[in-house]
FIKOLTI-428283 format. One record per residue: residue number from 1; x, y, z of N, C-alpha, C, O in turn; residue in three letters. Coordinates in steps of 0.2 Angstrom, whole numbers. Example, Ala and Ser with C-alpha at 12.3 -4.5 7.8 and 13.67 -1.06 7.14 Angstrom:
BEGIN
(1 (66 -28 39) (62 -22 39) (66 -16 39) (71 -17 42) Ala)
(2 (64 -11 35) (68 -5 36) (64 0 39) (67 6 40) Ser)
// end
This chain:
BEGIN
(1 (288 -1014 437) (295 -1010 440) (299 -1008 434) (302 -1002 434) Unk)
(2 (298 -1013 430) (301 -1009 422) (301 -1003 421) (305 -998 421) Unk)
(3 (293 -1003 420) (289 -998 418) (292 -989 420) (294 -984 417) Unk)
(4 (290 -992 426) (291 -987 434) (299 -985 431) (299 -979 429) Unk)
(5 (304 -989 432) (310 -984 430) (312 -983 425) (317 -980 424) Unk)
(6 (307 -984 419) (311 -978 410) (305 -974 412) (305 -968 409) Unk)
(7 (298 -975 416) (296 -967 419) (301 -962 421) (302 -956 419) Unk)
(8 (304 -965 427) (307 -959 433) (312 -956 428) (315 -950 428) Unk)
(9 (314 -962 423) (322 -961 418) (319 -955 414) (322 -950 414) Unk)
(10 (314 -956 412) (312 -951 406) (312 -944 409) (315 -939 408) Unk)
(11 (308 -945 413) (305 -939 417) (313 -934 420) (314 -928 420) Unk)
(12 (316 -939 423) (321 -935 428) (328 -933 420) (332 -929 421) Unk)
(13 (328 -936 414) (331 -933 409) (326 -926 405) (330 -922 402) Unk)
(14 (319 -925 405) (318 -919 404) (318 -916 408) (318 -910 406) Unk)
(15 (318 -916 415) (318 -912 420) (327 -906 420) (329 -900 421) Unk)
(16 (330 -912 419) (338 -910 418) (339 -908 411) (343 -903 410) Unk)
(17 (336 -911 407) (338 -905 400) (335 -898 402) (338 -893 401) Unk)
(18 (326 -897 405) (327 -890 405) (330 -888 411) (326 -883 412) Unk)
(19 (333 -889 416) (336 -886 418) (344 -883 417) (348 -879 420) Unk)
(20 (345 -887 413) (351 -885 408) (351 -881 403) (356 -878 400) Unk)
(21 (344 -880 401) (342 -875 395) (343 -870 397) (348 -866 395) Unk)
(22 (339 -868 404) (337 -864 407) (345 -858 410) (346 -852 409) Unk)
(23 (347 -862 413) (356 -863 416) (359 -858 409) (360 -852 410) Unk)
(24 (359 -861 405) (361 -859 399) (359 -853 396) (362 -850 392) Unk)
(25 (353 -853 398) (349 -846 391) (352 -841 396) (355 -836 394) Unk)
(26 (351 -843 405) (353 -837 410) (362 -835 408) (363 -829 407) Unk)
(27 (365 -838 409) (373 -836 405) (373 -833 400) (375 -827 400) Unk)
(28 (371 -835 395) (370 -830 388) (367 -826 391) (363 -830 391) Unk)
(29 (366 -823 392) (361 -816 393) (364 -812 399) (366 -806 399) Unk)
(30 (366 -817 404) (370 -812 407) (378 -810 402) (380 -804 400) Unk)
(31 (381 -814 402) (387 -814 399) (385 -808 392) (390 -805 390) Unk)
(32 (378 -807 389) (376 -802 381) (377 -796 388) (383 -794 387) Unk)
(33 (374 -794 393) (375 -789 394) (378 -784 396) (377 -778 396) Unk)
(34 (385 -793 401) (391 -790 404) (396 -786 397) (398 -780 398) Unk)
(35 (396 -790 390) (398 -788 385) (397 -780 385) (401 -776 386) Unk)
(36 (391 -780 384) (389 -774 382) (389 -769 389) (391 -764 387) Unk)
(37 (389 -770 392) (391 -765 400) (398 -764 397) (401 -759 395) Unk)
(38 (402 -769 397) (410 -767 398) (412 -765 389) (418 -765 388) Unk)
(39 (408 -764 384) (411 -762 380) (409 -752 380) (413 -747 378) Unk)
(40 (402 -751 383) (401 -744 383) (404 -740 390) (405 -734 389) Unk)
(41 (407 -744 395) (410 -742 399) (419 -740 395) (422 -734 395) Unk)
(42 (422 -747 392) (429 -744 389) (427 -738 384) (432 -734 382) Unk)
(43 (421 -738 381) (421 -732 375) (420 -726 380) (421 -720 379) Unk)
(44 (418 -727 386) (415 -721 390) (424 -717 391) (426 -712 389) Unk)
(45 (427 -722 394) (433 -721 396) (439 -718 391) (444 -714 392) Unk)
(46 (438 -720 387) (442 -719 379) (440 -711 379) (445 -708 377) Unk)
(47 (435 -709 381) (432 -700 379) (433 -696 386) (433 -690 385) Unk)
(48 (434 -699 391) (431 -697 397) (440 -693 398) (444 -696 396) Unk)
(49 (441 -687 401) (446 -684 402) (450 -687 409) (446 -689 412) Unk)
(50 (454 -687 410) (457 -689 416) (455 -686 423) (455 -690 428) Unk)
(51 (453 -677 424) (451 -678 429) (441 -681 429) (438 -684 425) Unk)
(52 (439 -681 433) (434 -684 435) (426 -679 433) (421 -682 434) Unk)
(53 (427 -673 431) (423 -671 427) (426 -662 425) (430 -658 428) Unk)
(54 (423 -662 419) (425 -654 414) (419 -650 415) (413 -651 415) Unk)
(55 (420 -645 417) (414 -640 418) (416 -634 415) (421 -631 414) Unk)
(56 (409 -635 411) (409 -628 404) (404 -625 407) (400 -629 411) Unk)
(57 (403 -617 406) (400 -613 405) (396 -610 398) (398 -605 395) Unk)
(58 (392 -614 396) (388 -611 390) (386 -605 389) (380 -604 392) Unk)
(59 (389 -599 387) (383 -593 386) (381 -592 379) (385 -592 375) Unk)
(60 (374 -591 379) (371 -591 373) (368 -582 371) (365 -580 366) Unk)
(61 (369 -579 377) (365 -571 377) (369 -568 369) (375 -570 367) Unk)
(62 (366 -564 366) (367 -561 360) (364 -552 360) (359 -550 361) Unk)
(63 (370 -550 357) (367 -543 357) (365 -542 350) (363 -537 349) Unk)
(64 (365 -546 343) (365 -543 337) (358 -548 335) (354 -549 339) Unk)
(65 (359 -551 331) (354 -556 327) (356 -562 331) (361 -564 333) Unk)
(66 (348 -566 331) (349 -572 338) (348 -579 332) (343 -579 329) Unk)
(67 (351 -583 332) (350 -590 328) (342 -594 333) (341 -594 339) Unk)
(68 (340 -595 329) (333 -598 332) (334 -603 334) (330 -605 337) Unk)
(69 (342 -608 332) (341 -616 334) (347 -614 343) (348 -618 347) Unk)
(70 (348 -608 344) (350 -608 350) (350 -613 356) (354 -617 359) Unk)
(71 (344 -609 356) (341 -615 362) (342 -623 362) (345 -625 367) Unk)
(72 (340 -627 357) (342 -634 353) (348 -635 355) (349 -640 358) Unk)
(73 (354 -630 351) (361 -632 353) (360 -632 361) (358 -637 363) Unk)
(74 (361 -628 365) (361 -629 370) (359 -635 373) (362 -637 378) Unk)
(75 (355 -639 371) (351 -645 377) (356 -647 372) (361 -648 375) Unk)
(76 (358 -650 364) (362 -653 363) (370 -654 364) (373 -659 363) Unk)
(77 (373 -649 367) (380 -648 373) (378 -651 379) (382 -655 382) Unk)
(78 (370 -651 380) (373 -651 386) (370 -659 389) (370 -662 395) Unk)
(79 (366 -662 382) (365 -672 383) (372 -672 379) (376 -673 383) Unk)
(80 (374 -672 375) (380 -674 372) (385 -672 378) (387 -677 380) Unk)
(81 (388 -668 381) (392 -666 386) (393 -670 391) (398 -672 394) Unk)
(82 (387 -672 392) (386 -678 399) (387 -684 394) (392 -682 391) Unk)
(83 (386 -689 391) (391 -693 388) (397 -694 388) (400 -700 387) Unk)
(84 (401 -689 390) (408 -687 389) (411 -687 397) (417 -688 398) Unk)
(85 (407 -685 401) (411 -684 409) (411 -675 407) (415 -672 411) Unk)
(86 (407 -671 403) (406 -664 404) (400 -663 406) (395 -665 404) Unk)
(87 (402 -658 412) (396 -655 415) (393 -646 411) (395 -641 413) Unk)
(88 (389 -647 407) (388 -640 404) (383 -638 407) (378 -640 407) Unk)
(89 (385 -631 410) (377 -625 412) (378 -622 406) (382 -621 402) Unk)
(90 (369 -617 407) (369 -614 400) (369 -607 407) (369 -607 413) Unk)
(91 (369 -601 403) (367 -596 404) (367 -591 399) (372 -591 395) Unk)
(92 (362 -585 400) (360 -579 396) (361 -573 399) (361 -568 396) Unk)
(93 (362 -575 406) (364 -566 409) (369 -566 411) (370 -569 416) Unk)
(94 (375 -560 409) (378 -559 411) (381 -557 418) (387 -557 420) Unk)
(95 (377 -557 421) (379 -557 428) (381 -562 430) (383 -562 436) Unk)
(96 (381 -567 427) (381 -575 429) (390 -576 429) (392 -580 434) Unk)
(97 (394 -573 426) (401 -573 423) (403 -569 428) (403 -563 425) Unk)
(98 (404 -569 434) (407 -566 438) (414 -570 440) (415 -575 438) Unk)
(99 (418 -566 443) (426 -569 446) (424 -578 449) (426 -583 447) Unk)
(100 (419 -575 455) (419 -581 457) (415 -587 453) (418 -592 453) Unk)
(101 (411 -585 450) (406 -590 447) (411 -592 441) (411 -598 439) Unk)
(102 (415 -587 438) (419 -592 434) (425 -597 434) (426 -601 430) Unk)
(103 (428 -594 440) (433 -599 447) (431 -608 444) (435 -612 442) Unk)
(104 (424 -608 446) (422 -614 447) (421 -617 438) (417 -621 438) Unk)
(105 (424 -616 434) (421 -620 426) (430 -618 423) (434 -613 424) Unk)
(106 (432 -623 418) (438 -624 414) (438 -622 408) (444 -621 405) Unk)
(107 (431 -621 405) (430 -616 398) (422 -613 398) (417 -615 401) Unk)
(108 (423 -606 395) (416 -604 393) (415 -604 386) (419 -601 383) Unk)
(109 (409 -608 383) (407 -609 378) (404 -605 374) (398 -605 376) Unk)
(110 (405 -602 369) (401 -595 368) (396 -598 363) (400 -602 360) Unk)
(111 (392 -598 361) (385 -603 360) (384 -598 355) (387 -593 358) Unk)
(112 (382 -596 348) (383 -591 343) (382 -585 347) (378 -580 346) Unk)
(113 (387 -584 354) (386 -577 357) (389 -570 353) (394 -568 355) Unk)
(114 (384 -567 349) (388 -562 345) (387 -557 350) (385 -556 355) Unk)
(115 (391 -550 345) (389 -543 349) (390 -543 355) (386 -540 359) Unk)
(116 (395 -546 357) (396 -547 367) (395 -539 368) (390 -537 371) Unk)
(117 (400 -534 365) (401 -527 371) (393 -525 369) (392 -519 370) Unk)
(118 (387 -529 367) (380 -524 369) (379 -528 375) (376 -525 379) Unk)
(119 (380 -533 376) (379 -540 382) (382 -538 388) (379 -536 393) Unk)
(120 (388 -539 389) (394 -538 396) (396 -531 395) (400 -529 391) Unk)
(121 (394 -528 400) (398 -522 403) (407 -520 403) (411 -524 402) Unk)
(122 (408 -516 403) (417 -516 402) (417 -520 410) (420 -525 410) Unk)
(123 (416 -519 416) (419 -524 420) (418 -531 419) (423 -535 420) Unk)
(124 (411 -533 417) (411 -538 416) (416 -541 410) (419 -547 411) Unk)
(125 (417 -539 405) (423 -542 400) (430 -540 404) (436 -542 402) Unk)
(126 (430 -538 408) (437 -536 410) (438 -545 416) (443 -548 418) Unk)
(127 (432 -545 418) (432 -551 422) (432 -559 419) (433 -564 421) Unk)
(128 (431 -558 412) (432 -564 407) (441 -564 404) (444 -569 403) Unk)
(129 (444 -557 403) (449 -558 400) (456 -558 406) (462 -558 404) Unk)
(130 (454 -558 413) (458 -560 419) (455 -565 418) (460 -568 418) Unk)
(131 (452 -568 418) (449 -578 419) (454 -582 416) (458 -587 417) Unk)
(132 (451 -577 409) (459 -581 404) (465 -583 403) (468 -588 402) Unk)
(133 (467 -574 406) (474 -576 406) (477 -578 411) (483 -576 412) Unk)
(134 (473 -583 417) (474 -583 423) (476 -592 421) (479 -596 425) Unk)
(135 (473 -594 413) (474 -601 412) (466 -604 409) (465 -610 407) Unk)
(136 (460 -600 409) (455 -604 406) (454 -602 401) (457 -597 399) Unk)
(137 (450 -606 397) (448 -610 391) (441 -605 387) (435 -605 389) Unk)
(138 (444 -602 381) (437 -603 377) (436 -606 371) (439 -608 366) Unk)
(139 (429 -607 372) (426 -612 364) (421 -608 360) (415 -609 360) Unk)
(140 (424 -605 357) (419 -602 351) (414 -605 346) (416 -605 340) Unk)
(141 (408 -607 346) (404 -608 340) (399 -603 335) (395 -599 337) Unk)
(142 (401 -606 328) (398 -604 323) (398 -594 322) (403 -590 319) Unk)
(143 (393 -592 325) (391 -585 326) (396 -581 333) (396 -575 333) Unk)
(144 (398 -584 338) (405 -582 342) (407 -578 338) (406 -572 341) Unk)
(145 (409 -577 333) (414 -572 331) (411 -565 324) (413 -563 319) Unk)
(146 (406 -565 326) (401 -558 324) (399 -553 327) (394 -552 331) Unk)
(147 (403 -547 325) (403 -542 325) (405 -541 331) (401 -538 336) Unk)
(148 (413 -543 333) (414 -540 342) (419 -537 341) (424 -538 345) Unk)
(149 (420 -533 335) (427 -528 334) (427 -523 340) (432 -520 341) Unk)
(150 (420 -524 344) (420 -518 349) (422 -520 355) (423 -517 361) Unk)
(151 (423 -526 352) (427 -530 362) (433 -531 358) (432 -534 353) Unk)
(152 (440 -528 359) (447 -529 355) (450 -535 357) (453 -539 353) Unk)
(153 (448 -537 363) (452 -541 366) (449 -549 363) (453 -553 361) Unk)
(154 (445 -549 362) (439 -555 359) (443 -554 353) (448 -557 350) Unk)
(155 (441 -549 352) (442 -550 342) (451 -552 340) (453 -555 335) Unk)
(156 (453 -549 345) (461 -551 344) (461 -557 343) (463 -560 338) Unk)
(157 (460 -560 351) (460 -566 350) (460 -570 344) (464 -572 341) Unk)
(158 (453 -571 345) (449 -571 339) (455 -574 330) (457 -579 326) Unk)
(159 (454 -567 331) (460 -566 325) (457 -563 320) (461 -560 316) Unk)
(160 (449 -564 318) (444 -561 314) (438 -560 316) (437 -561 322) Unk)
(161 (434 -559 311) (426 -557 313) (422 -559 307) (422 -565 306) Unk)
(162 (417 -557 301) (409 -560 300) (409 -554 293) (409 -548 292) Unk)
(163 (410 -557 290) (408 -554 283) (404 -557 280) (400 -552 278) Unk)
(164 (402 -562 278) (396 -567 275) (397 -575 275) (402 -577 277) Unk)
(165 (391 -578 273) (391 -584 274) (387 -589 267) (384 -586 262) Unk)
(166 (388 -595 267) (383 -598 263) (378 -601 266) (376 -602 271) Unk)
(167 (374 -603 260) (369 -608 261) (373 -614 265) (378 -615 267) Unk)
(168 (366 -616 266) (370 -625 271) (370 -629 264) (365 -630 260) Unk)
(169 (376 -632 262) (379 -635 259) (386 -639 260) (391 -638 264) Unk)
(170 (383 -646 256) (388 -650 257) (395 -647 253) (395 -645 248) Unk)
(171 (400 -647 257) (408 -644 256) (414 -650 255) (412 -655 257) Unk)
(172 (420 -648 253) (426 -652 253) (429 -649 259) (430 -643 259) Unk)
(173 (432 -652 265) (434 -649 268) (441 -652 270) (441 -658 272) Unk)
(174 (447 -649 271) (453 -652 272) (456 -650 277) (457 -644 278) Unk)
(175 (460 -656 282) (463 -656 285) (468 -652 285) (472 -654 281) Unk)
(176 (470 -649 289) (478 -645 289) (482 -650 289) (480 -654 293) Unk)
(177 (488 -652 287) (493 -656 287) (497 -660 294) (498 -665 296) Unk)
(178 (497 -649 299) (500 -651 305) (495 -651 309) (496 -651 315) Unk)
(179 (492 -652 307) (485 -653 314) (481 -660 312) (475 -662 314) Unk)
(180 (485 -663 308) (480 -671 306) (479 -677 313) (475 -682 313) Unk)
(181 (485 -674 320) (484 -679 325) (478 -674 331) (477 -676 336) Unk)
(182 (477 -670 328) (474 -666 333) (467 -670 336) (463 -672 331) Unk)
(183 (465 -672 340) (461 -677 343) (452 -674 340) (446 -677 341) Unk)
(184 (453 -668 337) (445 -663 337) (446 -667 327) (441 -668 325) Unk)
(185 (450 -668 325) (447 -670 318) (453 -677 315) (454 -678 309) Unk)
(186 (457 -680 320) (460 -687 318) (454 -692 314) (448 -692 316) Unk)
(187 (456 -694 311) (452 -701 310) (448 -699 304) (443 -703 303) Unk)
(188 (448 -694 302) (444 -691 296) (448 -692 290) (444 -691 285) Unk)
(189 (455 -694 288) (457 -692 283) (460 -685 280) (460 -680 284) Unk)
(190 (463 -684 275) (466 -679 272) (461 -673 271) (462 -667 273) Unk)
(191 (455 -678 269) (450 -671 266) (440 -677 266) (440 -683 265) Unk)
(192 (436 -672 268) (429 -675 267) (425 -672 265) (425 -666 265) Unk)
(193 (420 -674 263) (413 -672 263) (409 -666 270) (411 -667 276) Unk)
(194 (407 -664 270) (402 -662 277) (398 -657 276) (401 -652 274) Unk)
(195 (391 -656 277) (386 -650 276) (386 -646 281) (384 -647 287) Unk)
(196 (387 -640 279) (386 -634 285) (385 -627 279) (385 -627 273) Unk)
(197 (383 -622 287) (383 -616 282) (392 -614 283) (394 -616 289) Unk)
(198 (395 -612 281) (402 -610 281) (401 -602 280) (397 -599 277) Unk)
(199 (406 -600 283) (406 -593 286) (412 -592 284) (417 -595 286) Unk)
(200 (410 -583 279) (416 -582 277) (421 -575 280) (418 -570 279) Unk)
(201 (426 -574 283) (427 -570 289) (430 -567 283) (429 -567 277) Unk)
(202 (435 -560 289) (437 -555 287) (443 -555 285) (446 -552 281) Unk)
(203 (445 -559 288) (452 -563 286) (454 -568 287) (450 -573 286) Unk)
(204 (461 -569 287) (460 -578 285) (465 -576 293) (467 -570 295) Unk)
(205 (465 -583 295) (470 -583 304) (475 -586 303) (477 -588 308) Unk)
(206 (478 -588 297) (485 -592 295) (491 -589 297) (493 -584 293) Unk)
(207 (494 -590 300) (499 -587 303) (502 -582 307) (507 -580 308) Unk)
(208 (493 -580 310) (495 -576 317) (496 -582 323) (494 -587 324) Unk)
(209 (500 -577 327) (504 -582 334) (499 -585 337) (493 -582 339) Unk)
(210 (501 -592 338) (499 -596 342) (492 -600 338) (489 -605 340) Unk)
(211 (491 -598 333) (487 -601 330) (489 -609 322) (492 -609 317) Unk)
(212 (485 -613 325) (485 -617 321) (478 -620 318) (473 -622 320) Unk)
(213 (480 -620 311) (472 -619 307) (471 -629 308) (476 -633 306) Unk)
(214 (465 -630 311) (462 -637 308) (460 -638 304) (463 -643 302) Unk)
(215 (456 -636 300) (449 -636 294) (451 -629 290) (453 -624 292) Unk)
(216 (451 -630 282) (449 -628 280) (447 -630 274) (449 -635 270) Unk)
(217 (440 -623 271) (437 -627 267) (439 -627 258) (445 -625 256) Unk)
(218 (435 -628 256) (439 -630 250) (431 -627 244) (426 -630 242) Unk)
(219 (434 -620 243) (426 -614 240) (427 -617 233) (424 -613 229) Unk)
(220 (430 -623 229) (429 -625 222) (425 -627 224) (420 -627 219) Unk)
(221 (423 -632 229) (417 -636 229) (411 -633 231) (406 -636 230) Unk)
(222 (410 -628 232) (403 -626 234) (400 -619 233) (405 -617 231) Unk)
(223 (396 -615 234) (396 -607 233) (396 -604 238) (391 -603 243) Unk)
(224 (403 -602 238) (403 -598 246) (401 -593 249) (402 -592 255) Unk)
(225 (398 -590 246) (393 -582 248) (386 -584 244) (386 -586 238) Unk)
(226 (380 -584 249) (375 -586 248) (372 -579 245) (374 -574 248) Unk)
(227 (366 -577 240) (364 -574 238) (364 -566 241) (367 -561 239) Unk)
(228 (359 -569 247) (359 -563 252) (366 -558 252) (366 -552 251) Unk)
(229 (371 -560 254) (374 -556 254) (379 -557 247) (385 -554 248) Unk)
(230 (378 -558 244) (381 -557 235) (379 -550 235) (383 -545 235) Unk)
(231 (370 -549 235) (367 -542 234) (370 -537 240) (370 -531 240) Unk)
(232 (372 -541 247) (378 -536 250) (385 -534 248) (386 -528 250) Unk)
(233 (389 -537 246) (395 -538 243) (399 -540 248) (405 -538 250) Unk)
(234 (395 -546 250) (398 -552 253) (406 -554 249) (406 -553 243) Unk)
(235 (412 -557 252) (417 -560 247) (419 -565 252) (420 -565 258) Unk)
(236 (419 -568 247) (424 -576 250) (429 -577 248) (432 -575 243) Unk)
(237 (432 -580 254) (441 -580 258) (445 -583 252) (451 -582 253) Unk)
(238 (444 -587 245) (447 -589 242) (450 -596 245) (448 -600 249) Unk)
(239 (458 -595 242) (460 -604 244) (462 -604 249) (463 -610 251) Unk)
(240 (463 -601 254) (466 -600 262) (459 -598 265) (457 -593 263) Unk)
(241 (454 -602 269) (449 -602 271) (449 -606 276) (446 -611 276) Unk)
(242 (451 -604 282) (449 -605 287) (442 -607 289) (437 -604 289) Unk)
(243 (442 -616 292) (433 -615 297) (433 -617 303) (428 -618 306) Unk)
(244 (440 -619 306) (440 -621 312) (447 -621 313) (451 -622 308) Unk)
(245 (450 -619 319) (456 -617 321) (456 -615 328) (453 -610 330) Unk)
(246 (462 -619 333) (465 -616 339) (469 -611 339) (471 -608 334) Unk)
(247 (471 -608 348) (476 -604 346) (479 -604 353) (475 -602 357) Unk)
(248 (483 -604 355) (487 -605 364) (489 -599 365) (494 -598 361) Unk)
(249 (487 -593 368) (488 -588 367) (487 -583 371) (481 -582 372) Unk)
(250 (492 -578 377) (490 -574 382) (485 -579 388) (479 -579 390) Unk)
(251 (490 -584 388) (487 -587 396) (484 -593 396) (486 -599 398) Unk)
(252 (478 -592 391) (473 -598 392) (473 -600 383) (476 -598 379) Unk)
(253 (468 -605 382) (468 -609 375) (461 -606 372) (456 -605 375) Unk)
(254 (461 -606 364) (454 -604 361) (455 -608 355) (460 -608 351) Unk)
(255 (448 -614 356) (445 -616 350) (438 -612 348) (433 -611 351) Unk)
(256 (439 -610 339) (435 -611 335) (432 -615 331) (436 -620 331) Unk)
(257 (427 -616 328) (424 -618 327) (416 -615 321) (412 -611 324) Unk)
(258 (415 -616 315) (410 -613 311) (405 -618 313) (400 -615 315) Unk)
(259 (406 -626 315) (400 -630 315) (396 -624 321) (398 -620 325) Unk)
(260 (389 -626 320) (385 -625 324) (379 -621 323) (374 -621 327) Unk)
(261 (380 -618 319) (371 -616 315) (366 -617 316) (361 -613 315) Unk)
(262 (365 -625 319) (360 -627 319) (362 -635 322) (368 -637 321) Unk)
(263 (358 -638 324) (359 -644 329) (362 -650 321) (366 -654 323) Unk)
(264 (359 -652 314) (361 -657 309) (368 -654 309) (372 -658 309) Unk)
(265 (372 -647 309) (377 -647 307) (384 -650 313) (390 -652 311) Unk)
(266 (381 -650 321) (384 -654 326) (385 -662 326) (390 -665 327) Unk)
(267 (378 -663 324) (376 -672 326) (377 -675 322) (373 -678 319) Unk)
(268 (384 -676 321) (384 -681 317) (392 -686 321) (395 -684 326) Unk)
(269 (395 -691 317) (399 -692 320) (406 -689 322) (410 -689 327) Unk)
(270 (407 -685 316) (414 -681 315) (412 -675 320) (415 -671 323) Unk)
(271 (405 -674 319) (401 -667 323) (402 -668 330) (405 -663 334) Unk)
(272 (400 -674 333) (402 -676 340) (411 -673 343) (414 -670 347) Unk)
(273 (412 -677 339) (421 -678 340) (425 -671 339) (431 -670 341) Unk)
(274 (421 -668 336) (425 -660 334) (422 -657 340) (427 -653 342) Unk)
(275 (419 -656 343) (415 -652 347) (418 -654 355) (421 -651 359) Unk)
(276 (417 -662 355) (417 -662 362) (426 -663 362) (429 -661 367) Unk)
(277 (428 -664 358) (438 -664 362) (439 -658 358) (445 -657 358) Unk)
(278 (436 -654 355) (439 -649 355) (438 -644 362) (442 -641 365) Unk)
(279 (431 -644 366) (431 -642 371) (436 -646 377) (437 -644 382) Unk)
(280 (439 -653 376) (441 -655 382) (449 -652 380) (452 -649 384) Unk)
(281 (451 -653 373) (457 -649 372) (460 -641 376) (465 -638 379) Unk)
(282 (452 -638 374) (453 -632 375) (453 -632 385) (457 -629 388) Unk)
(283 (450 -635 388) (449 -637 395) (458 -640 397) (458 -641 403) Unk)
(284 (462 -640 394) (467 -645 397) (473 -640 399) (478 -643 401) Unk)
(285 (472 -632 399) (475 -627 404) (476 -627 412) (480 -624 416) Unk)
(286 (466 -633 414) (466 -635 419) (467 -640 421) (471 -642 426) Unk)
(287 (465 -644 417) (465 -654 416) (473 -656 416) (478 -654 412) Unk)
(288 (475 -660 421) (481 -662 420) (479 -669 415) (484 -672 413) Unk)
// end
C-alpha cells in the first residue's frame, strides 16, 4: 500500500509539472506574440494618416530619357505605400488623369516623369492644373523636374528644371534650420551622410513664394557634376543647393524630392520616412 501511494504520488506530481510546463510555454508564446502584434500595430498607427487610407496616383510615362529602375520604384511605392495605409496605382497613359479619375486620389506622384508636354496633351495638363488648384497634391521624384520648361505651369511650380548631375555618391547633406521639425527629415539631425546621384538644377528655389528648402547638399563633400556632363558644361549650384523642398502654392501643396534614381537611393531608413510623409504631408490639402 506504501508502495502504491509514492507510485500515484510520483506519477500524479510528473503528470502536474508537465502540465504546468506546458500551461506555461503556451502563455509565453502567446503573450511573445500578442507583444509583437501590438507593437507593429502602434508603429503601424504612429505612420498611419488619420483618414482611413491616402490614395496616390503614380505616373511614370516619360517623354525624354527613361530611367531603367522605373519600374522597380514603382512596385517599391507601391509595397512600401501599403505599410503606411497608402493605396498607390501606377499608370503610364495619359488618358488615365482625367477630371474624374483624378477626383478619386489626394496626390499624383510623378515617378521621374520627365518631358510631360511630349506625354499630356494641352487639355490634359489643363485637367491636372485645375485638379490642383482645386486643393490636390504633387510629389515630384528625382527626374520630375527635367526638361518641362515647355509645361510653364509645372516648371513654375517647380521653380526650376535639369542642368546636370553626379555620380551616385555618398554626400554631406543638411538640414534647413526651418524645416528641422518637418516630419519628411525630423530625427536625422543638423546634417548626414547619404548616397544618391544629386542633381544639379538651373536654380537654386531659395526664396521663391511659398517655398521652403528641406535638404540641402553640401558640393565640398563630393563632385558634383559627374564627368559626362563636365564634357557638357554641366555647373554646379555652389553653397545654396537645393535637393529636396516643399512649396504651398496656387491651391494645392508640392513636394520635391532628388531621391529616387533608383530603388538603393529610396530604401533605406531616412529614404522610407522622406518619401512616405513627404507624400502624406503633400496629401494633407485633403487629409484632415
Amino acid at each position: 500500500m506504501a508502495g502504491g501511494d509514492f507510485s500515484t504520488g510520483l506519477w500524479g506530481r510528473i503528470v502536474a509539472s508537465w502540465v504546468m510546463n506546458r500551461f506555461l510555454l503556451a502563455t509565453f508564446i502567446v503573450g511573445f506574440f500578442l507583444l509583437v502584434s501590438s507593437h507593429a500595430q502602434n508603429r503601424y498607427r504612429e505612420h498611419t494618416p488619420s483618414k482611413a487610407e491616402v490614395r496616390v496616383l503614380c505616373f511614370s510615362g516619360t517623354g525624354w530619357y527613361r530611367h531603367p529602375d522605373i519600374p522597380a520604384i514603382n512596385h517599391w511605392l507601391v509595397k512600401t505605400g501599403a505599410n503606411y495605409g497608402i493605396q498607390i496605382d501606377v499608370s503610364e497613359t495619359a488618358k488615365d488623369l482625367s477630371s474624374k479619375r483624378l477626383a478619386d486620389y489626394d496626390v499624383l506622384l510623378l515617378n521621374n516623369a520627365n518631358t510631360l508636354d511630349k506625354v499630356f496633351d494641352e487639355k490634359q495638363r489643363k485637367i491636372v492644373e485645375n485638379w490642383y488648384a482645386a486643393g490636390g497634391g504633387i510629389v515630384g521624384v528625382h527626374a520630375a523636374l527635367v526638361r518641362q520648361e515647355n509645361w510653364p505651369w509645372l516648371h513654375d511650380l517647380a521653380g526650376c528644371d535639369f542642368d546636370s548631375d553626379s555620380d551616385f555618391l555618398e554626400a554631406r547633406i543638411v538640414v534647413d534650420p526651418k524645416a528641422k521639425d518637418h516630419p519628411s527629415v525630423k530625427g536625422h539631425g543638423d546634417s548626414f551622410l547619404y548616397k544618391a546621384d544629386w542633381t544639379n538644377h538651373t536654380k537654386s528655389v531659395t526664396g521663391l513664394e511659398g517655398v521652403q528648402v528641406l535638404l540641402r547638399v553640401d558640393e565640398t563633400s563630393y563632385e558634383p557634376v559627374r564627368k559626362y556632363f563636365q564634357e557638357r558644361e554641366g555647373k554646379a549650384m555652389g553653397e545654396d543647393h537645393p535637393v529636396a523642398w516643399i512649396r504651398e502654392h496656387g491651391g494645392g501643396r508640392f513636394f520635391y524630392t532628388e531621391l529616387g534614381h533608383d530603388v538603393p537611393s529610396l530604401d533605406t531608413t531616412f529614404g522610407r520616412q522622406h518619401i512616405i510623409e513627404g507624400i502624406l504631408w503633400t496629401a494633407k490639402t485633403k487629409v484632415p
